[in-house]
C-alpha positions in Angstrom: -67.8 9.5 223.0 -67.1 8.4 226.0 -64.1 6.0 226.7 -63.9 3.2 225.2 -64.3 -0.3 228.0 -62.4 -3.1 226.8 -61.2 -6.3 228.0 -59.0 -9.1 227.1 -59.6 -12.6 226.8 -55.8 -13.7 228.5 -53.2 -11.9 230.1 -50.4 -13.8 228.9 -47.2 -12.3 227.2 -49.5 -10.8 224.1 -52.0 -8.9 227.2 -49.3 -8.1 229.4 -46.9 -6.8 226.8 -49.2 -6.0 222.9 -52.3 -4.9 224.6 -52.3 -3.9 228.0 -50.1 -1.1 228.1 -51.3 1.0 225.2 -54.9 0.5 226.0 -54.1 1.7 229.9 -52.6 4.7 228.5 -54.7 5.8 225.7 -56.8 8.5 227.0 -59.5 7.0 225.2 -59.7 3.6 226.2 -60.6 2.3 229.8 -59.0 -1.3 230.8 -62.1 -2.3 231.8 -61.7 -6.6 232.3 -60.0 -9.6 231.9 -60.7 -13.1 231.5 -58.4 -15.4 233.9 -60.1 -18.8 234.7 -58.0 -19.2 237.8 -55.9 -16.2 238.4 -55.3 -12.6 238.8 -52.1 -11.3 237.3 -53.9 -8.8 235.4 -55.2 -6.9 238.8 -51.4 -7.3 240.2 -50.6 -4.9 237.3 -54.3 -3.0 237.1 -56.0 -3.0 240.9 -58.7 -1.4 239.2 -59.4 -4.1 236.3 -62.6 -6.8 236.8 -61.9 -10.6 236.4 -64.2 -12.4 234.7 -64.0 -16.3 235.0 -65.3 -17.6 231.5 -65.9 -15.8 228.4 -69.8 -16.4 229.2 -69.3 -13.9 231.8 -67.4 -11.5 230.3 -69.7 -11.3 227.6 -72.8 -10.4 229.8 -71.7 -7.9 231.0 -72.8 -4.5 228.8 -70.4 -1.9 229.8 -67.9 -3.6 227.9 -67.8 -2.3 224.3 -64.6 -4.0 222.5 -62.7 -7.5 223.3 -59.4 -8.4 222.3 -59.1 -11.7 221.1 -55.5 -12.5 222.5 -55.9 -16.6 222.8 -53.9 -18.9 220.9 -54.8 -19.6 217.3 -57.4 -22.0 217.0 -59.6 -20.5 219.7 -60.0 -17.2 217.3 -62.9 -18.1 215.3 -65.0 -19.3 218.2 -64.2 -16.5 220.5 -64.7 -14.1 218.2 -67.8 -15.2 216.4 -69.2 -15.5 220.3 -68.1 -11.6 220.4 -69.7 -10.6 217.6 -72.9 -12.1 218.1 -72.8 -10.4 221.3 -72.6 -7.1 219.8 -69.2 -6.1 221.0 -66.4 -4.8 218.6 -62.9 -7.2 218.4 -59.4 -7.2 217.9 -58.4 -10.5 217.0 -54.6 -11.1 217.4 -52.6 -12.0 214.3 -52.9 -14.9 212.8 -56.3 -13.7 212.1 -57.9 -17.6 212.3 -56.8 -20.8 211.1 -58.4 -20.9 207.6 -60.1 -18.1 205.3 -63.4 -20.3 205.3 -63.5 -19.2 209.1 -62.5 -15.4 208.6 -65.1 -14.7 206.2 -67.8 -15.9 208.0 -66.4 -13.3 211.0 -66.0 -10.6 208.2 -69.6 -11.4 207.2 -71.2 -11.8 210.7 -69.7 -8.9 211.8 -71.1 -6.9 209.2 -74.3 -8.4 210.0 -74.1 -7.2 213.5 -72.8 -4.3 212.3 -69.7 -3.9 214.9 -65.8 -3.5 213.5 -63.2 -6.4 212.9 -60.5 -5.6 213.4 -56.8 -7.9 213.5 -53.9 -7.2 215.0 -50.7 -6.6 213.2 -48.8 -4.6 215.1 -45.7 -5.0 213.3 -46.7 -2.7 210.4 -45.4 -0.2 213.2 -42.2 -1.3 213.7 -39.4 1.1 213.2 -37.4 -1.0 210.9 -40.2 -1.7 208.9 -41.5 2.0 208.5 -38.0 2.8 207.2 -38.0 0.0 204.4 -41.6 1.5 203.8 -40.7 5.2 203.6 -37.7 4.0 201.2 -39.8 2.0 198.9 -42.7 4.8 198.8 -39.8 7.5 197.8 -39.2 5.3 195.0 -34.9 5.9 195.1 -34.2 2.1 194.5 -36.6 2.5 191.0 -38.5 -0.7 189.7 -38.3 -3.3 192.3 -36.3 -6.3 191.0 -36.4 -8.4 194.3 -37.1 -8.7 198.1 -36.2 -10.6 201.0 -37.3 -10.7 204.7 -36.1 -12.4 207.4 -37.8 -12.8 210.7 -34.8 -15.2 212.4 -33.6 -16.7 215.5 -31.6 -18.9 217.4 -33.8 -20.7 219.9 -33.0 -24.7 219.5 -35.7 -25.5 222.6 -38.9 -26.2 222.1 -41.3 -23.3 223.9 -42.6 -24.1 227.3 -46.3 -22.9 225.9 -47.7 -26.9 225.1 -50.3 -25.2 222.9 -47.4 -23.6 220.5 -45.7 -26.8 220.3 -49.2 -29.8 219.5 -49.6 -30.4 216.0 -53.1 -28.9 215.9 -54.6 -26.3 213.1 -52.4 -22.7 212.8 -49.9 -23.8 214.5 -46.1 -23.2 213.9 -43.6 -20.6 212.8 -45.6 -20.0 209.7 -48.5 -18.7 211.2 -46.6 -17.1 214.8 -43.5 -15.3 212.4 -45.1 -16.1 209.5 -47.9 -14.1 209.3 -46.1 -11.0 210.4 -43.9 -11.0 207.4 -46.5 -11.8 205.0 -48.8 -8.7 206.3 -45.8 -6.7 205.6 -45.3 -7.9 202.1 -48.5 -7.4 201.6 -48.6 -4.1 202.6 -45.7 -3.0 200.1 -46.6 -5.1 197.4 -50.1 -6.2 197.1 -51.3 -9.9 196.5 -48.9 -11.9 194.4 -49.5 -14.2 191.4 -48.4 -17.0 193.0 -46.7 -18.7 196.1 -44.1 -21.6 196.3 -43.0 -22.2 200.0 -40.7 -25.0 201.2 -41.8 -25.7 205.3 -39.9 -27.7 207.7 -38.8 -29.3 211.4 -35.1 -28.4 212.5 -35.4 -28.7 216.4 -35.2 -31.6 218.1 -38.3 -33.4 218.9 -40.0 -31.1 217.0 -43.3 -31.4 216.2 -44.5 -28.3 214.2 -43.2 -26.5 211.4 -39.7 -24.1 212.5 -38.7 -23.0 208.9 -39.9 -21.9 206.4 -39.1 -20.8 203.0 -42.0 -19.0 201.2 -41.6 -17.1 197.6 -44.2 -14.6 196.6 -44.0 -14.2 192.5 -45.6 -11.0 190.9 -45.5 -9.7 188.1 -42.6 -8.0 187.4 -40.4 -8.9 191.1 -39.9 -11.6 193.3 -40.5 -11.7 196.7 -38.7 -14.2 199.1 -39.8 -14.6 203.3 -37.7 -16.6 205.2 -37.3 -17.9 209.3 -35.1 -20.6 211.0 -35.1 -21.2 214.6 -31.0 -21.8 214.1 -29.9 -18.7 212.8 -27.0 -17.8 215.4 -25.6 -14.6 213.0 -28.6 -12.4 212.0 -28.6 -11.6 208.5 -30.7 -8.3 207.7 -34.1 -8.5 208.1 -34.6 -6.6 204.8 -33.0 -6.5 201.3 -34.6 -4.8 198.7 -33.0 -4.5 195.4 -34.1 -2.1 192.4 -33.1 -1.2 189.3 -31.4 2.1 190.8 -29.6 0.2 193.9 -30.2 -1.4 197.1 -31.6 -0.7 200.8 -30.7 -3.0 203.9 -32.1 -3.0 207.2 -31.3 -5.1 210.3 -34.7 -5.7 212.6 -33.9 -3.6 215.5 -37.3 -2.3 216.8 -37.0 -1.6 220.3 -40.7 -1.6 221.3 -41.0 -5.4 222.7 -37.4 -5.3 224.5 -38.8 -2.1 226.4 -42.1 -3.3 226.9 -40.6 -6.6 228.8 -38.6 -3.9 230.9 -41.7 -3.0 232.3 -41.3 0.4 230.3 -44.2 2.2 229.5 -45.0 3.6 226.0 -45.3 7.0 226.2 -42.0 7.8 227.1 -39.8 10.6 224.7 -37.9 7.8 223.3 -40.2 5.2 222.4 -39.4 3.7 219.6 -36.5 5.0 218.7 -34.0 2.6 217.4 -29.9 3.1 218.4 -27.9 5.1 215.8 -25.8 1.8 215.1 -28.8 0.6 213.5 -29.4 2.9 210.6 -30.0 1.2 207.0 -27.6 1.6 204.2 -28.6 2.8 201.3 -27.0 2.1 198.1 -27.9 3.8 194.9 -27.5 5.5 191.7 -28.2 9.3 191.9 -26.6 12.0 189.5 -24.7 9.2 187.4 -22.9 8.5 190.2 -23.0 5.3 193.1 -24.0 7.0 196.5 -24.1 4.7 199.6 -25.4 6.7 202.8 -26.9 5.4 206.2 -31.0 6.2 206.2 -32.2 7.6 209.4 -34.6 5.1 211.2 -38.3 5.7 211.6 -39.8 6.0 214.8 -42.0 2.7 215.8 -45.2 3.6 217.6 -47.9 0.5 218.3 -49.7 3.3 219.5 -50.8 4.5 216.3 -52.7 1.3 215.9 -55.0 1.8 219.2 -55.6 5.8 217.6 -57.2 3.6 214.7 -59.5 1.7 216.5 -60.6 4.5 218.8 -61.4 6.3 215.1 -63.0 3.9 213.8 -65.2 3.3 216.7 -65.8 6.8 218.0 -65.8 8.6 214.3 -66.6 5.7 212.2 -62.8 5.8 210.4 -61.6 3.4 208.3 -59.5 0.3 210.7 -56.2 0.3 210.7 -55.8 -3.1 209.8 -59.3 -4.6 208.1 -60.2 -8.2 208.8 -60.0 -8.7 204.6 -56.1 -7.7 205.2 -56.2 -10.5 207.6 -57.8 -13.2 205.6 -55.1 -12.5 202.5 -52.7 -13.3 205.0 -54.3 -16.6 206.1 -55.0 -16.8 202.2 -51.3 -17.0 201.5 -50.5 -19.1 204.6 -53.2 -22.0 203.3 -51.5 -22.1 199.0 -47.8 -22.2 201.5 -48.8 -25.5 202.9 -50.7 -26.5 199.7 -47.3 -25.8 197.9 -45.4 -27.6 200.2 -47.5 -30.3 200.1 -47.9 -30.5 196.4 -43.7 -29.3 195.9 -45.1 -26.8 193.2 -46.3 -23.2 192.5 -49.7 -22.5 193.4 -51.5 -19.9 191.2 -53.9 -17.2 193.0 
């Protein structure tokens, strides 16, 4: 097949740093357009890129074959159903949309027009998390008793992006951090039996949610997610306890700190977290307590661009569905509904 043209619908940080890069270097891929309504930082970076001034445009024009939906949240479902009518396959940047109403009418349109869905949660290729994933699938800490992730930071200011801080729909820490750590959950656990979530305002002037508390209950574990925006001394990112011992990991991917250095990704060290950052490992093996430092997994956002190409080229299964999506929009709607209500929602 031949390469794949794609544009993006912004080139803010998520184009510039998520998307850009690894589809300019996949050999695979051609970075084929942009949508900028007024400028051109995109062809500052890629002299060879086409603007396109509204999404109209960009949609017209039949060379291109996939769009990545990089806009903020609430402009998802439109631009993508627009996308999809148009017979193009998407990437839709996490959170998938606003409600699950929304994502399975996209899951069901795009099977209609028969093109992939695809969303983007990248962080499943984080190095930190990869580790606490290897660990788990090894099975060393036995029957998993209990879970925490954190996804913290100290940032007291509101953000200079207006959309990020107006009280509209899918707005807030629980759908920006939120739905990162509930995709990884997800992906080491399955859907839970129920949610109870506590969601709240810290910052000044604040008028979206900056905290929140969210506990996923299953069967036979418990599952806790957590973020504060006043978190000054990071506490690990991960804490996973089992009936054989413990594993603890800090969140030390490297792969956004060297993509805002202007670093490319395909460098021999990409990904590759500093020694100091190993995990610790604390468990019971041969009768005896053995506590060692776990080696960390190399992070690769790459790997999710070698899916897409797959499942366009050679009809592979995605790398991330849109269904995988929608649960995580599906736990993000019973989080507020549990808030709201101050009990545990059943699923």
């Amino acid at each position: 097949m031949k390469s794949i043209n794609t544009a993006l619908c912004s080139f803010g940080m998520s184009g510039h740093l998520f998307h850009g890069p690894f589809i300019d270097l996949h050999p695979n891929f051609n970075l084929y357009g942009v949508l900028e309504r007024t400028k051109n930082l995109a062809q500052e970076k890629y002299p060879n890129i086409k603007t396109f001034r509204s999404l109209e445009n960009l949609l017209q024009d039949n060379a291109i074959d996939l769009v990545v939906v990089n806009t903020p949240n609430i402009t998802h479902y439109n631009y993508t159903k627009k996308i999809i009518e148009a017979g193009k396959h998407v990437v839709v940047e996490k959170p998938f949309t606003v409600t699950t109403t929304e994502a399975q009418e996209l899951i069901d349109l795009a099977k209609k027009h028969n093109v992939k869905l695809s969303v983007y949660h990248n962080r499943r290729w984080d190095s930190d998390f990869k580790t606490v994933k290897k660990i788990i699938d090894e099975g060393v800490l036995g029957d998993i008793v209990e879970a925490e992730f954190h996804y913290d930071r100290f940032d007291p200011e509101l953000s200079y992006k207006t959309h990020k801080e107006t009280p509209t729909e899918g707005v807030g820490s629980l759908y920006d951090l939120g739905s990162h750590l509930i995709d990884q959950a997800l992906q080491l656990f399955g859907m839970p039996n129920s949610v109870f979530a506590s969601l709240d305002s810290f910052r000044k002037d604040s008028k979206v949610g900056d905290y929140f508390d969210v506990k996923l209950y299953y069967t036979s574990h418990y599952v806790t997610l957590k973020s504060s925006y006043f978190v000054r001394e990071p506490l690990p990112a991960y804490s996973i306890h089992g009936t054989k011992g413990s594993f603890i990991k800090s969140k030390a991917d490297i792969q956004e700190t060297e993509l805002q250095k202007e670093i490319k990704p395909n460098t021999n060290n990409w990904g590759i977290e500093p020694e100091s950052e190993k995990g610790i490992l604390h468990v019971l093996k041969n009768g005896d307590f053995n506590k060692v430092f776990v080696n960390t997994e190399q992070g690769d956002y790459m790997v999710y661009y070698n899916g897409i190409y797959n499942a366009i080229a050679n009809n592979k299964p995605l790398p991330v569905t849109a269904q995988q999506g929608t649960d995580v929009i599906k736990i993000i709607e019973v989080a507020i509904q549990s808030n709201q209500e101050k009990r545990i929602i059943e699923l």
